[in-house]
Structures are given as C-alpha cells and as structure tokens.
LOTOR-611956 format. One record per residue (C-alpha): residue in three letters; x, y, z. Coordinates in Angstrom, 1 decimal. Layout:
REM LOTOR-611956
(node ALA, (X, Y, Z))
...
This chain:
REM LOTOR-611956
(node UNK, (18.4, 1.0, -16.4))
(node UNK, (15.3, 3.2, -17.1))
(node UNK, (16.5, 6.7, -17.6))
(node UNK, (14.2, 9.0, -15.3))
(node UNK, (12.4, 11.8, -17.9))
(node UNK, (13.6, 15.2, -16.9))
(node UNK, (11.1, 17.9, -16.9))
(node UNK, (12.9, 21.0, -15.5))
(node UNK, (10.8, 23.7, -14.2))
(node UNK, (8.0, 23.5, -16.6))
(node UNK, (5.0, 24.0, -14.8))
(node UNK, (2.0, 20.9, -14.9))
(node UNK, (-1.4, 21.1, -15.4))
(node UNK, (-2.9, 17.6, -15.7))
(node UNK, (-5.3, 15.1, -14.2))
(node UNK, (-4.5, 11.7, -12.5))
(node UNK, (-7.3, 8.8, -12.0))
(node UNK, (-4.5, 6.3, -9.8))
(node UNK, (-5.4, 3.1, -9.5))
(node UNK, (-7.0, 0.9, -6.0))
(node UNK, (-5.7, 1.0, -3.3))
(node UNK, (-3.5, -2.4, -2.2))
(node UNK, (-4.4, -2.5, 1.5))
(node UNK, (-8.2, -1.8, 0.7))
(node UNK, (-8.0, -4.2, -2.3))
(node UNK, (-6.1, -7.4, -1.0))
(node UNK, (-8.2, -7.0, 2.9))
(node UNK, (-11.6, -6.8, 0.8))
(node UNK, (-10.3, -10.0, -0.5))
(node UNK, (-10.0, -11.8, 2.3))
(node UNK, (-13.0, -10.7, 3.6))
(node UNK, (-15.4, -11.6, 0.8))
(node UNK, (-13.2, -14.7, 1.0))
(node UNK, (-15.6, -15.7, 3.8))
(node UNK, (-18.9, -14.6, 3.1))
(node UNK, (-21.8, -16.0, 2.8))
(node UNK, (-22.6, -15.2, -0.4))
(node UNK, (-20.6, -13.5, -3.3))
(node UNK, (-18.6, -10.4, -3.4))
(node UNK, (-17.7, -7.6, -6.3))
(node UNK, (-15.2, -5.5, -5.7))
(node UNK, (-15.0, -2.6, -8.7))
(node UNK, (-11.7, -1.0, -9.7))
(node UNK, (-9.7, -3.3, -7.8))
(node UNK, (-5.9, -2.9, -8.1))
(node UNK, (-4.1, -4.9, -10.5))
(node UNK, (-0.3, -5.3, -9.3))
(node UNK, (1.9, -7.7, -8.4))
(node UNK, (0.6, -8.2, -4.6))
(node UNK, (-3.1, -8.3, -5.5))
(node UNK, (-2.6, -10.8, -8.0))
(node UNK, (-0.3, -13.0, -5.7))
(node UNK, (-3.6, -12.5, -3.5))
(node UNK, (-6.2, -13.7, -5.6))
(node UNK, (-3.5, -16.7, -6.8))
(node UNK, (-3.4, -17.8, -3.2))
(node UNK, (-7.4, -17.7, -2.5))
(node UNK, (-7.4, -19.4, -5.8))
(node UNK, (-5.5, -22.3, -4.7))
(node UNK, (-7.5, -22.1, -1.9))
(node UNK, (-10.5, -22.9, -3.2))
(node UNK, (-12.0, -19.4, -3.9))
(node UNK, (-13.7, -18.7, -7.2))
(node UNK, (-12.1, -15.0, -8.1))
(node UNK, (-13.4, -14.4, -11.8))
(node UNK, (-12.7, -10.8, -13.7))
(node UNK, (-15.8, -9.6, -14.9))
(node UNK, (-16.6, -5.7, -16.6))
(node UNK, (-19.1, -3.7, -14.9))
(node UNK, (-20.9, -0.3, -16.0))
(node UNK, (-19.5, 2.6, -14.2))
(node UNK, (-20.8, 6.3, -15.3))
(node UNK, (-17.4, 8.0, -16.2))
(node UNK, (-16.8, 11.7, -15.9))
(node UNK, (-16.2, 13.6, -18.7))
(node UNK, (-13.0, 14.7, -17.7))
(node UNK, (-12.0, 11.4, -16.5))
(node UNK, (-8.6, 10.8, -17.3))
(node UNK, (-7.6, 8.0, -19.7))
(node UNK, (-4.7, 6.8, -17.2))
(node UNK, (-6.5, 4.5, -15.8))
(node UNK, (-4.8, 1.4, -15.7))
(node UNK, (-7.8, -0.5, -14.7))
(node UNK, (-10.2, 0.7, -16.9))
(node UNK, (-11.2, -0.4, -19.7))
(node UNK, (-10.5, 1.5, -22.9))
(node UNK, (-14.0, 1.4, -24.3))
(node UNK, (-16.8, 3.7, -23.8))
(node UNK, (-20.1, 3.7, -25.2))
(node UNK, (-23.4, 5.9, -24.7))
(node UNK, (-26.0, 4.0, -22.8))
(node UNK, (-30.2, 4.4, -22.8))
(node UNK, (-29.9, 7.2, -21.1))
(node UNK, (-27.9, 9.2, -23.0))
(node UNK, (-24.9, 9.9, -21.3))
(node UNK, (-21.3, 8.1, -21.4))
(node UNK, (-20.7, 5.1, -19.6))
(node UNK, (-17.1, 2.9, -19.7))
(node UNK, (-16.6, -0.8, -18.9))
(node UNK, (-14.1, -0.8, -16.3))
(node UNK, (-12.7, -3.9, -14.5))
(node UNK, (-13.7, -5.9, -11.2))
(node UNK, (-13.6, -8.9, -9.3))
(node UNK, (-16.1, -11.0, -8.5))
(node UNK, (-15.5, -13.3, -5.3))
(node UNK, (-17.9, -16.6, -5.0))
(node UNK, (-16.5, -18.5, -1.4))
(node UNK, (-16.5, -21.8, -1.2))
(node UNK, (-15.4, -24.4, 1.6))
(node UNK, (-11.2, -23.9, 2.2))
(node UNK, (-8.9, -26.9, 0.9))
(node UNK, (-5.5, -28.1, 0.5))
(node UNK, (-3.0, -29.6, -0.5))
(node UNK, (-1.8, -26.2, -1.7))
(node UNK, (1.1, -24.2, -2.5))
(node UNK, (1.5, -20.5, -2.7))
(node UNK, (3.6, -18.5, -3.8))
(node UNK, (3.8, -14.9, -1.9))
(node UNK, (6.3, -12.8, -3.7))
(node UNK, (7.8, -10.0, -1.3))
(node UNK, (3.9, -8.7, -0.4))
(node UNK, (3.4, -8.1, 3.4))
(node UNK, (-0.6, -8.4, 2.9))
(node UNK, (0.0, -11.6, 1.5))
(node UNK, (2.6, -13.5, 3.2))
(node UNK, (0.9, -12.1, 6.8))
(node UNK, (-3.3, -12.5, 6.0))
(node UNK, (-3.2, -16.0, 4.3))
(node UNK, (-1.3, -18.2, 6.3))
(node UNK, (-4.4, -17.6, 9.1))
(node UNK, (-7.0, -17.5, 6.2))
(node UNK, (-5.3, -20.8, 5.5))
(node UNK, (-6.0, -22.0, 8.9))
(node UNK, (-9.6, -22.4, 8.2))
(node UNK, (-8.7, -25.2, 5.0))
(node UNK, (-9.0, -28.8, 4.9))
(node UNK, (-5.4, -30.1, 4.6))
(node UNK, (-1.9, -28.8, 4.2))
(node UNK, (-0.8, -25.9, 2.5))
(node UNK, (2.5, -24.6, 1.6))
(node UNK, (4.0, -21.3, 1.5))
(node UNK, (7.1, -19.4, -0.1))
(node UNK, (7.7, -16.5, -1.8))
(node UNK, (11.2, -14.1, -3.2))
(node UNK, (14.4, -14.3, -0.8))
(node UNK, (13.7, -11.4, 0.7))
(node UNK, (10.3, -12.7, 1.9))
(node UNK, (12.1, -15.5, 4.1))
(node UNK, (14.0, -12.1, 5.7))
(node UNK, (11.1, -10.4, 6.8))
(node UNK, (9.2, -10.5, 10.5))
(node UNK, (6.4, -13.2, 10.4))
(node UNK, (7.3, -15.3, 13.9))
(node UNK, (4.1, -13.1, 15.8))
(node UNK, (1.5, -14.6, 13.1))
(node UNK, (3.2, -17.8, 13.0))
(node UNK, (3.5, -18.1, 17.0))
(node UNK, (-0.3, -16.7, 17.3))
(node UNK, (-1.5, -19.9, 14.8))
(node UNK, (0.6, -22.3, 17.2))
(node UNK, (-1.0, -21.0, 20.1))
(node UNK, (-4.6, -21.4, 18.1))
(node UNK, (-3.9, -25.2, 17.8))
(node UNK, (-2.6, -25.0, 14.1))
(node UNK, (0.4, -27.3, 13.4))
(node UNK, (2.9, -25.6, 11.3))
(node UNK, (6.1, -26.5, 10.0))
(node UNK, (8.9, -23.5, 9.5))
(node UNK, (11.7, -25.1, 10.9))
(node UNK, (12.1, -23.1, 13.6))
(node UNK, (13.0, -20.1, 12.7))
(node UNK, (9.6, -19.1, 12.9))
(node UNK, (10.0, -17.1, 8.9))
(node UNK, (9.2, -18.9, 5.4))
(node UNK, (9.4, -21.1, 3.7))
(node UNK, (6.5, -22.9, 6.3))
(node UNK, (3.6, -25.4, 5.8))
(node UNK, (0.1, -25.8, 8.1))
(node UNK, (-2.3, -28.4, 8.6))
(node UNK, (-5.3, -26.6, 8.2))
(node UNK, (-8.0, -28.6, 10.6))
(node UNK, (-10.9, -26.8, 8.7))
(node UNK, (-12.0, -24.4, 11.9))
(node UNK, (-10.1, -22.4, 14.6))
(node UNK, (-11.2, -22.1, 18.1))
(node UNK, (-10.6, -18.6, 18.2))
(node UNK, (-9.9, -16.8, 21.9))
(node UNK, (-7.5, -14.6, 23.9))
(node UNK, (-4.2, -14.0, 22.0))
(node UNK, (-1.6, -11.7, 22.9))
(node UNK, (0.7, -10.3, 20.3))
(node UNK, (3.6, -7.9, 19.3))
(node UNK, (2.8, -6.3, 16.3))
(node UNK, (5.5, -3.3, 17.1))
(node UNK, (7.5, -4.7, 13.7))
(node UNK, (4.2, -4.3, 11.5))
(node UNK, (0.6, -3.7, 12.2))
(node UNK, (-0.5, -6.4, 9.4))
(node UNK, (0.3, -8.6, 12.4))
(node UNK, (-2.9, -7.6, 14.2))
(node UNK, (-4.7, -7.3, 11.1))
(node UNK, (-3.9, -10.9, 10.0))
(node UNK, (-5.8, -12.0, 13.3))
(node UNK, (-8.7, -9.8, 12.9))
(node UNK, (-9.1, -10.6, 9.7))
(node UNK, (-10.0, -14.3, 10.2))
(node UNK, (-12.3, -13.6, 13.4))
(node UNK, (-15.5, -13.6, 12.7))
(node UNK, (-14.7, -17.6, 10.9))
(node UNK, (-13.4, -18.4, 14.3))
(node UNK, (-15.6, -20.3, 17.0))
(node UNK, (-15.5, -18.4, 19.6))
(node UNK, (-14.2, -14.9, 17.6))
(node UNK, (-10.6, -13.5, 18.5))
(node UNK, (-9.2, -11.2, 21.2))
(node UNK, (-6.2, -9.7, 20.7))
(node UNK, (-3.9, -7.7, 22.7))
(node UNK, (-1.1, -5.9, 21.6))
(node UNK, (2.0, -6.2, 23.8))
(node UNK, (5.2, -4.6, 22.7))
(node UNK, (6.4, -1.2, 21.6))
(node UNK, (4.8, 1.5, 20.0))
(node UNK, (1.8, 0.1, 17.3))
(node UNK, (3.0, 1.1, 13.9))
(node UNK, (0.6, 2.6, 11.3))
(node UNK, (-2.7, 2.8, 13.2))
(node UNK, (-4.4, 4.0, 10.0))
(node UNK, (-4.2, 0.4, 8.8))
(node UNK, (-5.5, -1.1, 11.5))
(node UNK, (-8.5, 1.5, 11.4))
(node UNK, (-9.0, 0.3, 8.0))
(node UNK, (-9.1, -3.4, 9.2))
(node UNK, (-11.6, -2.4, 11.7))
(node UNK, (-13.9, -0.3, 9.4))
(node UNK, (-13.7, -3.0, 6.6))
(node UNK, (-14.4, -5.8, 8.7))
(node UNK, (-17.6, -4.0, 10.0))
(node UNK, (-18.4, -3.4, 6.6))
(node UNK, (-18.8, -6.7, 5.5))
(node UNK, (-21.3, -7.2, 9.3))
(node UNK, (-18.6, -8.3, 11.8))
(node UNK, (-19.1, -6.9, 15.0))
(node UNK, (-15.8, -5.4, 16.9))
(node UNK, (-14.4, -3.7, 19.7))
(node UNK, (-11.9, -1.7, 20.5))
(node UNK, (-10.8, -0.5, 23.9))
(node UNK, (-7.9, 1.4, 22.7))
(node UNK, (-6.8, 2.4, 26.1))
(node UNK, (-6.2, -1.2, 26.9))
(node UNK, (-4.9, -2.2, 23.4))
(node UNK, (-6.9, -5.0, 22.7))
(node UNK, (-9.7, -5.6, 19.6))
(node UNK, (-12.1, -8.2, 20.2))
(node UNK, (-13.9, -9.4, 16.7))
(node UNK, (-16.8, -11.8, 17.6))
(node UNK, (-17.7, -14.8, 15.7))
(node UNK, (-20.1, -14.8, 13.2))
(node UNK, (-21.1, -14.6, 9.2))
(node UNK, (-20.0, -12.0, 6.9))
(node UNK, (-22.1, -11.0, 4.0))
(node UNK, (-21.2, -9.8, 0.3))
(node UNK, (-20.4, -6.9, -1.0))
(node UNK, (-20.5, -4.7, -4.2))
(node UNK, (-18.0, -1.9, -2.9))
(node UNK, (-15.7, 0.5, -5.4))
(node UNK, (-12.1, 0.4, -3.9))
(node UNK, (-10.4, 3.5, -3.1))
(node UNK, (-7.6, 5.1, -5.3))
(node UNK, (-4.2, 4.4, -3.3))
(node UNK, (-3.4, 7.4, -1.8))
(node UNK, (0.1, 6.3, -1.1))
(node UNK, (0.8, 6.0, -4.5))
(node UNK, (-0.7, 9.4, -5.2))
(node UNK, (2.5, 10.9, -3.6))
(node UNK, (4.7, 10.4, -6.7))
(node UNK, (2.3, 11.9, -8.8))
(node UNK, (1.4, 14.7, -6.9))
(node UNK, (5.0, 15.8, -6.3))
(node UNK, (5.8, 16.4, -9.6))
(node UNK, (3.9, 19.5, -9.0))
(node UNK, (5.6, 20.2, -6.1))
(node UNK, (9.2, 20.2, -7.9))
(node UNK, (8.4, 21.1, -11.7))
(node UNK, (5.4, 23.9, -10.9))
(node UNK, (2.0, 24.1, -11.6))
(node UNK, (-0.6, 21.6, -10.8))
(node UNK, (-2.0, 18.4, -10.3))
(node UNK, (-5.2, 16.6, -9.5))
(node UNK, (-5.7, 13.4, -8.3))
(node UNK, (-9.0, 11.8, -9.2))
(node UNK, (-11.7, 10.6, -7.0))
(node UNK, (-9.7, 11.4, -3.5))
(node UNK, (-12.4, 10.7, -1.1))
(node UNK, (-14.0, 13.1, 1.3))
(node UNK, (-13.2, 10.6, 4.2))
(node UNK, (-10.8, 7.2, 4.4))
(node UNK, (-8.8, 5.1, 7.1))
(node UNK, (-6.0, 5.4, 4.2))
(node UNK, (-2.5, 6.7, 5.7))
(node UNK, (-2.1, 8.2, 2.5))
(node UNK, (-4.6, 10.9, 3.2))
(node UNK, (-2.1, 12.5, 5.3))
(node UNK, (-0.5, 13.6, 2.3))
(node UNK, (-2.8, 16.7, 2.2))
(node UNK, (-0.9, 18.0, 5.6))
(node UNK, (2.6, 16.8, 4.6))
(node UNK, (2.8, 18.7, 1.5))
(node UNK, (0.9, 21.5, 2.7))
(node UNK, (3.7, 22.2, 5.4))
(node UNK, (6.4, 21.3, 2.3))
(node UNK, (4.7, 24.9, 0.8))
(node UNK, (2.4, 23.5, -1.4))
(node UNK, (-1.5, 24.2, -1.9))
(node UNK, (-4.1, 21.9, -1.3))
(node UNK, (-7.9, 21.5, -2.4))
(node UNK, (-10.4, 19.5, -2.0))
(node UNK, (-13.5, 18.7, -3.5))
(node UNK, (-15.8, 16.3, -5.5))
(node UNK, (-13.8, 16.1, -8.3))
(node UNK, (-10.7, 15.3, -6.4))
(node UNK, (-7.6, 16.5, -4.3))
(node UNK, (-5.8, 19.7, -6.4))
(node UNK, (-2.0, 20.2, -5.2))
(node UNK, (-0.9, 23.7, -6.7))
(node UNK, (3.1, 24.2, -6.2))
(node UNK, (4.7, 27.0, -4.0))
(node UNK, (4.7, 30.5, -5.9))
(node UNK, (8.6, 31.2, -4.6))
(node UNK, (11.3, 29.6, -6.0))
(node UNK, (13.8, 27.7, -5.4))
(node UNK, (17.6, 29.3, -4.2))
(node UNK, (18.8, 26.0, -5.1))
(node UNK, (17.6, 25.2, -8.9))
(node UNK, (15.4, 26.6, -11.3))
(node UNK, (11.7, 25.1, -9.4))
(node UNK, (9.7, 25.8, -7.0))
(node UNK, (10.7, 26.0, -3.1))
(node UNK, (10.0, 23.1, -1.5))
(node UNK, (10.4, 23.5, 2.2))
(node UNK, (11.9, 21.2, 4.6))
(node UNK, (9.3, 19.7, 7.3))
(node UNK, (10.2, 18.3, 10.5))
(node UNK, (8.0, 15.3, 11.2))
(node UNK, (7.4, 12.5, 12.7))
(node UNK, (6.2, 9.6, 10.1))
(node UNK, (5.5, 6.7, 12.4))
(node UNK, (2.2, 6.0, 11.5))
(node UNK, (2.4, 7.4, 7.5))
(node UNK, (5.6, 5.1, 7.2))
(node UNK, (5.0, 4.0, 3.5))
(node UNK, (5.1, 7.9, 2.8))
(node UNK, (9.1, 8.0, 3.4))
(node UNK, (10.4, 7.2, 0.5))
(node UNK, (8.5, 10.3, -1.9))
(node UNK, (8.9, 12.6, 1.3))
(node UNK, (12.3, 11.4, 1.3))
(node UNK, (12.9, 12.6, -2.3))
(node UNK, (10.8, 16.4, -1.4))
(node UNK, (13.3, 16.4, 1.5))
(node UNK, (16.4, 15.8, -1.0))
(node UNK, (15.2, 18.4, -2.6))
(node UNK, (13.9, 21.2, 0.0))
(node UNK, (15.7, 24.2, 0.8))
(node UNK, (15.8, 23.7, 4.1))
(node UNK, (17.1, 21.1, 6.3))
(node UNK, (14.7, 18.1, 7.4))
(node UNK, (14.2, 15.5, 10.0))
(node UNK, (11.5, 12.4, 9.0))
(node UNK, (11.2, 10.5, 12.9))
(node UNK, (9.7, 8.0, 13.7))
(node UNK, (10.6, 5.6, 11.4))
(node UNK, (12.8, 2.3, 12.4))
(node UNK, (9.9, -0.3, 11.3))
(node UNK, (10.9, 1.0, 7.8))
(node UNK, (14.1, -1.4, 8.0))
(node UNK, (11.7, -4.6, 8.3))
(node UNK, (9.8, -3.9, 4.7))
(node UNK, (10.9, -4.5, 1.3))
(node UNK, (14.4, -3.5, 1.8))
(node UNK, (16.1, -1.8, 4.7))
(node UNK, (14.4, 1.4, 3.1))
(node UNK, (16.5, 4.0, 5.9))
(node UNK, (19.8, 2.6, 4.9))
(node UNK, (18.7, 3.0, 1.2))
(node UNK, (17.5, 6.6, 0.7))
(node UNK, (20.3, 7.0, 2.5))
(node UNK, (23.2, 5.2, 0.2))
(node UNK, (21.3, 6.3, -2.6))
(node UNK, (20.2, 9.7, -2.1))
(node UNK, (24.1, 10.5, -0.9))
(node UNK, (25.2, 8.5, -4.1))
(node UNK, (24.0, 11.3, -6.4))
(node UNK, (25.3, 14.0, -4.4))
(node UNK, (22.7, 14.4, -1.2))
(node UNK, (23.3, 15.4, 2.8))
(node UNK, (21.7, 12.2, 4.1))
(node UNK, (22.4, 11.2, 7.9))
(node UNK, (20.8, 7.8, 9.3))
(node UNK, (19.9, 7.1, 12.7))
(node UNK, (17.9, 4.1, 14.1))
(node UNK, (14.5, 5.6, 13.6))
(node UNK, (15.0, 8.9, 11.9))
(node UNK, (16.6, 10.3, 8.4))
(node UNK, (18.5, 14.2, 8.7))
(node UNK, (18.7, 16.3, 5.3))
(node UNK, (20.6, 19.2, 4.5))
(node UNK, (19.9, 21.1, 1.7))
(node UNK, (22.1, 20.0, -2.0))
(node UNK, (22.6, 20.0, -5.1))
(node UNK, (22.1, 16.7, -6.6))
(node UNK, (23.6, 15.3, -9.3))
(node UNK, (23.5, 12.3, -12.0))
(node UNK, (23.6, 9.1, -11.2))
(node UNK, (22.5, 5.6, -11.0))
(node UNK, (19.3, 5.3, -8.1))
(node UNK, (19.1, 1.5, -7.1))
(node UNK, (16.0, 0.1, -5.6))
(node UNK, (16.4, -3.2, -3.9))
(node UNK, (13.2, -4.8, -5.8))
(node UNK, (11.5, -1.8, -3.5))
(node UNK, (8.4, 0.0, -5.2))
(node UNK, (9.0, 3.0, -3.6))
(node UNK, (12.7, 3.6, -3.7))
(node UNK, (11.9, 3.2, -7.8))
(node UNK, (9.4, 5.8, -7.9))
(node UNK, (11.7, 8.2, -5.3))
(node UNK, (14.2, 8.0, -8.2))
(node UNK, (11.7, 9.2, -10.7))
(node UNK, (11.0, 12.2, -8.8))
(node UNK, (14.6, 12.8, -8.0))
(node UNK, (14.8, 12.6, -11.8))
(node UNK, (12.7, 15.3, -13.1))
(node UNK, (14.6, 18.2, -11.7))
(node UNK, (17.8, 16.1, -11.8))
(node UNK, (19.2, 15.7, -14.9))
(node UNK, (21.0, 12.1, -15.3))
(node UNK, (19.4, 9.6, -13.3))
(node UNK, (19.0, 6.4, -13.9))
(node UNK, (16.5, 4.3, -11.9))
(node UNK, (17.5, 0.6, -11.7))
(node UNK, (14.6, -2.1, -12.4))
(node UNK, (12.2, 0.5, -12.5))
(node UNK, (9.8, -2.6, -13.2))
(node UNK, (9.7, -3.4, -9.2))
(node UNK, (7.2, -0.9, -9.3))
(node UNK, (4.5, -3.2, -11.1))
(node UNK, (4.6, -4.3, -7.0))
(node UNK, (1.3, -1.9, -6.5))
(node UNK, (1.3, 0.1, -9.6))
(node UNK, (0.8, -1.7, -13.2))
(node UNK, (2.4, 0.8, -15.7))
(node UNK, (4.4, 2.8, -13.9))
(node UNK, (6.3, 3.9, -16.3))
(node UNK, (4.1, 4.7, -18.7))
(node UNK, (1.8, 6.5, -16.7))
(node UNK, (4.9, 9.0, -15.6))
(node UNK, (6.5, 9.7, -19.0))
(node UNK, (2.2, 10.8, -20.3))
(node UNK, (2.3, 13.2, -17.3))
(node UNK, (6.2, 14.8, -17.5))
(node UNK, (7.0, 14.4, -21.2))
C-alpha cells in the first residue's frame, strides 16, 4: 500500500515538465518503423507501454538504440523530468544546454519467428499484430490476463480479410500467432471500431506499406475518441503519407507509398497532466505544466475547458499552460470550490478517472456521459470509481455509459486500482485533501508515467 501524501489546503506554486506523450510516442514508432531511412524521436516516453513497444519492433527486426541529444533547456526548466538527463553543461555559445534522452529508429526488412510480449497496453497489443503482418515468418503474441479480456476480434478479423493467416483459436482475443507473408495487399476494409478507435488507427497505421494502400470504413456505433484518430492522421502525414478523409461518409483512405524519417520532439502527455494540474485545483494556488503546446490532436488538451468549467483559471502561453485554483472555498472542506460540471466525455475518455476524483470532490452534483467504452480498457474503469470512490465514503451512481456524483465528505480508506494507471493516480488526488488513503500498487502507474510517485511527493510534500 502507498500511503497517498496529504497536503490540506496549502496553496502550490510549482512548475511541472511531464513526460511524452504514449499515443504520440508508441504511433511515431511504428511509423519510423517503416521509413525509408532512420528516425529520432527526442524526449520519448519511457513507461511500461513504450518500452513493450520498442521490445516488440525489436523482435521484429527494428534497430531502436537510446542515444543523448543536445536540447537548449530553459532556465526555469524543472528538474522533474523523468527523461532528462541530469547533466547540464554550457556549450560554445555560452548558454546552458542538457543531454536529454531519445530514440533513434534505423528500419530494416520485418522477420520472424518472434514472440512478444504486450503487457495490458492497447497501442501495443492493437498496432503490432498488423505491423507484424508485413514480417517474414510467424510471430507470436501474449501479454498480462487482462490483455486476453480486452476487444481485438475487429483487428484480427480485418488481417483475415487481408489474407494473413492467424491462429487465436477462435475467440478472436490473445494469446494469437500470424504468418507474416512479408507484404499485404491492402484495399477496401470495413470495420467497427465503436469499442476503441486504436482499431482504425491499427489499419492506418500500416497503409502506406500496403500494395495497394488501405480504405477503411467505419461501421458500427458512435467512433470513440476522434482526437486519436486525428493524431493518427496528422502523424502519418507527417512522416509523407498521403490521406483522406471523407468524414461524412466515415471512411480514411491512406495510399500506398514510402514514408521518410524524422527528427520530431514528442509532446508532453497531456492526459497525464491532469493529476498534476489538479492538485491546484483541490490544495490552492498554482501550477504550470511545461511546454503545453500552442496546438495538438492530444485529447488531453481538453483539459483547459474541463477545468475551466470545474472553476479553475487557465493560461496559456510559451512557457506553458498555468491552472490557478478557484478564489472561493469550499462549504465542504477547508480548499478551494471545485464545481461540479455536467459533461459529456466520449471523446476525452482517458480524462475520467482525474475528472472522476474533481467530481468526488466538487460541491455540486455531476454527471460525466458518454462514457461505456471505458468498461473495455484496463479495467472496467465505471464500475471502479464507482466501488472505490463509494468505498471511502462518496455518492457514486453507475449507469451503462454515464457516472452521477453528489456532493460528500470522503473518508479514509484503501483506493484499489485493478493494475489501472489511472485509478492509481485518482487515488493520489483523492489523497491530498483526504486524510487516510491508501492507494494499492501505486506502481501500476509506471504503465505511462516512470516515477510516479516520486514526482508527486516533490510537488505536495
């Protein structure tokens, strides 16, 4: 059990630099996977999932080598950086310079036999398998139990219909094996990606290697999380594909063709600036999250409306994104207000779980819609902030695709994650105006952020 640090109402005042983003991080590496010449990619994220990704190119064939690159630091640059490296030095022309981390991607031709090993991580266990496709041979993949739980039969179906033999049993989940045959004809493919939109992505993804390039239709219910497949789009243009979108028919056609290197800086992971901003938003003062950029496909940048409408204050500028916490307080505990928001989440889904804990929180009732994909991801995350928010003494009410606060006081107690990131760093913020928790295997959040822990108690004790 990692007992959550308590802060109370003192107000903050500190500066964040949060590490890459995971969806920009492990699509860049799929992408430079396929170039036609070497790719860097500069402050990558280093997690659990990005690793799993670079093990799986690895066995692959890829040559993914860590290398330390010259980055002009700002002054005021905090020293959180989990990527970074500790180091700095003046350079010739007189100003401070760090070595910070990246990747550098040399492709080479796609082999098997291989096996690989996908943890829990959507981005991996959904982009390789087609990626994998492309390879000489057969390759194998597995990952935790809860992997072999969670929606892959539209991928796997799409491969079939492609012309790739793959072995899952029929159940159309992992544990699964594919003869790779070294090239993919490519074509028309329908496909419902109303469970996850890293469905689509996966096909996109491998387009431009294909033949003849990929169409794909969606056919289903409502798309999830359009932001991500924005990003996919944008990225893969990026790197020289050429695509189209004709949204009003729901269909992406990527054409066949090379991709070139690049030398790109990933984003911070605006999802994973939530946490962080919020304890602001319940202990006062501010926080600013470095290098927020001016303009991203990331979902997370939605944060700046959420929060705003919760009653916090929100900046923006070179430096980064400020948050500033509401001037009233609280009728409920000694910290700001935090007001409740009524709000439809569908496409911001990974957001939940830290608006979950503001809405545990808020002095007024809220109602987060939208959201029954969220019971297809690490865990069943509605049914979780549910049991656990209610366990420590919260108004919680579930419905398929929708969670209902009322205003509480909270109480100690143990906060259980189900090997989910984000109910782990829920808990934390729970825990600094809550005196008492305990957050179980707070280490599940090395998933997309590599020293959690760490990083929270140098900003709230």
């Amino acid at each position: 059990m990692w007992p959550a640090p308590f802060r109370g109402s003192q107000p903050v005042n500190a500066r964040v630099v949060i590490p890459g983003s995971k969806s920009v991080t492990n699509r860049a590496l799929i992408l430079a996977a396929q170039a036609n010449s070497p790719s860097i990619l500069r402050r990558p994220l280093v997690s659990r999932d990005s690793e799993l990704m670079v093990a799986g190119l690895r066995a692959l064939g890829i040559n993914v080598e860590e290398i330390e690159v010259e980055s002009n630091a700002n002054s005021n640059a905090s020293t959180n950086n989990a990527n970074a490296d500790a180091s700095a030095r003046t350079n010739n022309a007189g100003t401070a310079a760090t070595k910070e981390l990246a990747w550098k991607i040399t492709p080479a031709p796609l082999k098997g036999p291989a096996t690989i090993d996908v943890g829990n991580a959507g981005t991996v266990m959904r982009f390789l398998p087609p990626l994998a496709a492309l390879a000489q041979g057969t390759i194998a993949f597995d990952g935790d139990p809860r992997s072999h739980e969670r929606p892959l039969g539209p991928v796997i179906k799409a491969l079939e219909e492609l012309g790739i033999s793959i072995d899952h049993g029929n159940r159309y989940s992992l544990p699964l094996s594919l003869v790779g045959i070294g090239k993919i004809p490519g074509g028309d493919i329908d496909i419902d990606a109303s469970a996850s939109s890293q469905f689509l992505s996966a096909l996109l993804l491998i387009g431009p290697s294909t033949v003849n390039g990929i169409t794909a239709r969606h056919v289903g219910g409502e798309l999830p999380s359009m932001p991500h497949i924005e990003m996919t789009v944008e990225m893969l243009r990026d790197f020289g594909a050429t695509v189209h979108v004709d949204a009003a028919k729901k269909t992406w056609r990527v054409e066949p063709g090379a991709l070139h290197g690049k030398d790109m800086v990933i984003e911070p992971d605006l999802s994973n600036a939530a946490p962080f901003l919020s304890i602001a938003m319940v202990c006062g003062g501010s926080i600013t999250i470095a290098d927020w950029p001016q303009k991203t496909t990331q979902p997370g940048d939605q944060l700046r409306t959420l929060l705003s409408d919760m009653g916090a204050s929100i900046s923006l500028n070179n430096d980064g994104l400020t948050l500033t916490a509401n001037s009233e307080k609280s009728a409920l505990r000694d910290a700001p207000k935090i007001l409740g928001i009524d709000v439809d989440l569908h496409d911001v889904g990974e957001l939940t779980p830290s608006i979950a804990a503001l809405a545990a929180l808020a002095d007024s009732p809220s109602h987060l819609r939208g959201i029954a994909h969220l019971r297809l991801h690490e865990t069943d995350r509605l049914a979780a902030l549910t049991r656990e928010i209610n366990s420590i003494g919260g108004k919680v009410t579930e419905d398929h695709s929708a969670l209902h606060f009322e205003p509480s006081q909270l109480r100690a107690g143990t906060f259980h994650t189900y090997e989910d990131h984000r109910l782990a760093t829920a808990g934390a913020v729970i825990g600094l105006v809550t005196p008492g928790i305990e957050v179980e295997n707070i280490a599940t959040t090395r998933k997309t952020l590599p020293d959690f822990p760490g990083l929270w108690k140098s900003l709230v004790q």
